[in-house]
C-alpha positions in Angstrom: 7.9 -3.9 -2.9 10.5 -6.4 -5.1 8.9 -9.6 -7.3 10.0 -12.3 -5.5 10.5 -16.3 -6.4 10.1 -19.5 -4.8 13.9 -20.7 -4.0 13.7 -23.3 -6.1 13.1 -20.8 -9.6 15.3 -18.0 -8.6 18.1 -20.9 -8.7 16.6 -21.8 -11.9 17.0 -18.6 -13.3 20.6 -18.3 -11.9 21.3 -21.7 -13.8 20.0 -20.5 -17.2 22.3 -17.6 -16.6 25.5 -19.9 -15.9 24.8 -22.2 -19.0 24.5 -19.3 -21.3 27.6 -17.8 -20.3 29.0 -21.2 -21.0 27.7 -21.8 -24.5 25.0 -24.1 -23.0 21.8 -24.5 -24.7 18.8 -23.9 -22.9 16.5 -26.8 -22.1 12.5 -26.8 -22.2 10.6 -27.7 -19.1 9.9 -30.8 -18.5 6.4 -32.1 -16.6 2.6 -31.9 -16.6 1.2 -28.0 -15.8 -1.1 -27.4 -13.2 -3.5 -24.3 -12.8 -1.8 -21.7 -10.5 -3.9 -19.1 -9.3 -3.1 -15.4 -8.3 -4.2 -14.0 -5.4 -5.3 -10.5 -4.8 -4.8 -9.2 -1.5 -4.7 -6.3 1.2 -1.5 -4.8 2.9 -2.1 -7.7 5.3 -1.8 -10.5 2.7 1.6 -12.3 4.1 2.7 -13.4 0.3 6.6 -13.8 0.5 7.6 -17.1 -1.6 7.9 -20.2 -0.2 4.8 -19.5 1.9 2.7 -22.9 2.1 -0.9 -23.1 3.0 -2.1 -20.4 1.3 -6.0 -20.9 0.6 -8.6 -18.3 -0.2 -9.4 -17.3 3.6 -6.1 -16.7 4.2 -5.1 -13.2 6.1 -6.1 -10.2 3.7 -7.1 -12.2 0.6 -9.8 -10.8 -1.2 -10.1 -12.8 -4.8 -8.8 -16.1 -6.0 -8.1 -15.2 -9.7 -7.0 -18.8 -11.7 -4.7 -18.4 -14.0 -5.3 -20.1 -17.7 -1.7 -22.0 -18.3 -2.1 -21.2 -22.0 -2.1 -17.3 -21.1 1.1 -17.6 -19.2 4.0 -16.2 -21.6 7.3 -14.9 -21.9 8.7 -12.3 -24.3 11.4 -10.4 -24.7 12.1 -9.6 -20.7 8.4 -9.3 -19.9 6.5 -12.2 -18.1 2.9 -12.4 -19.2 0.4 -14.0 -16.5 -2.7 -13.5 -18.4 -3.8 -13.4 -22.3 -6.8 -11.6 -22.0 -8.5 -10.2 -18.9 -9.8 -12.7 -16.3 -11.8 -12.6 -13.3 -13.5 -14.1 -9.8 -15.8 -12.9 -7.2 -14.3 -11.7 -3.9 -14.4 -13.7 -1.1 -13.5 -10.4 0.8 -13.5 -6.7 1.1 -10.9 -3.6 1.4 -8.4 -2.2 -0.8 -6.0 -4.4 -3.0 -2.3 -3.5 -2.3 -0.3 -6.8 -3.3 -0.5 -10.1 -5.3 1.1 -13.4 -5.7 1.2 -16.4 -8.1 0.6 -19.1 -6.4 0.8 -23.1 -7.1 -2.5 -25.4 -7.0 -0.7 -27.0 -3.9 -0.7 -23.7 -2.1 2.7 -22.7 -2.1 3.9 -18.7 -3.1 5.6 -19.2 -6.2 6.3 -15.6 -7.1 4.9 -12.4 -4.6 5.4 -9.1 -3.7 3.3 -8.1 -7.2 2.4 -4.6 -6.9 -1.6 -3.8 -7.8 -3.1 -0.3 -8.8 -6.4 -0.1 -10.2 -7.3 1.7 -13.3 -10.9 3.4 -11.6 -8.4 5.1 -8.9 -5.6 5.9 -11.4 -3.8 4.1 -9.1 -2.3 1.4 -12.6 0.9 3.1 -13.7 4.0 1.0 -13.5 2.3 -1.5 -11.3 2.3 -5.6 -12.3 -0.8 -6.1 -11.7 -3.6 -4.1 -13.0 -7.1 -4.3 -11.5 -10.3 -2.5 -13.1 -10.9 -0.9 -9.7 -8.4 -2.1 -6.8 -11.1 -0.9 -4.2 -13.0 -4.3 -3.6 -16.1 -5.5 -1.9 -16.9 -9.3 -1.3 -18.9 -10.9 -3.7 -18.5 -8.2 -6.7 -16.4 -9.1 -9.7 -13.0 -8.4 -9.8 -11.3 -8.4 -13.0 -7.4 -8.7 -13.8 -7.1 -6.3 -16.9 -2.9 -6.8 -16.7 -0.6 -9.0 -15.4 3.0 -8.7 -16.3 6.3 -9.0 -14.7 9.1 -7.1 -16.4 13.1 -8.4 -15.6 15.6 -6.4 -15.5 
């Protein structure tokens, strides 16, 4: 499965692209931040972006994990979500398979984040990496990783 973006920051990405080529400078981002959350889910979790109305009980979600904005970081080409592990109960059970980032207002910002979890040996070269990615409801599920790599 592919990362994918929310329209509206893969043209963003295209535009820092275009100015560079031109000489441009880049410009900071401008606004107040907002906590988004990532969502751990099954096979079943619909999380292409642009998706609205995502909540906790949607289709195949099994944890709500929030996101600290201060641990989201860029370096280099990588994309860090988190700074240090974080974690949630699950709100339900089965075996995580995909994830997405998405905003406080319930939209998919960025999905198709692969999972593995490291109790299953199931981590290599996925984005997001789960201490066990077989999950039951209420037990703690812990992000250990959480990076997207571009190109």
């Amino acid at each position: 499965m592919s990362v994918n973006y929310i329209t509206a920051a893969a043209t963003q990405r295209l535009q820092v692209v275009v100015d560079g080529m031109k000489g441009l400078t880049y410009a900071a981002s401008t606004g107040t931040a907002t906590v988004p959350s990532l969502y751990i889910g099954t096979s079943s979790f619909v999380n292409a972006q642009g998706t609205t109305g995502v909540t906790g009980s949607s289709t195949g979600v099994l944890a709500v994990i929030p996101l600290p904005v201060a641990g989201i970081t860029v370096s280099a080409r990588s994309l860090s979500l988190i700074a240090s592990a974080q974690s949630a109960n699950a709100t339900g059970s089965g075996t995580a398979a995909n994830a997405a980032v998405v905003t406080s207002g319930g939209v998919v910002h960025t999905g198709g984040l692969t999972v593995g979890g490291t109790a299953e040996g199931t981590a290599s070269g996925k984005e997001v990496v789960l201490g066990a990615s077989t999950i039951s409801s209420g037990q703690s599920v812990s992000i250990t990783s959480a990076v997207i790599t571009h190109p």
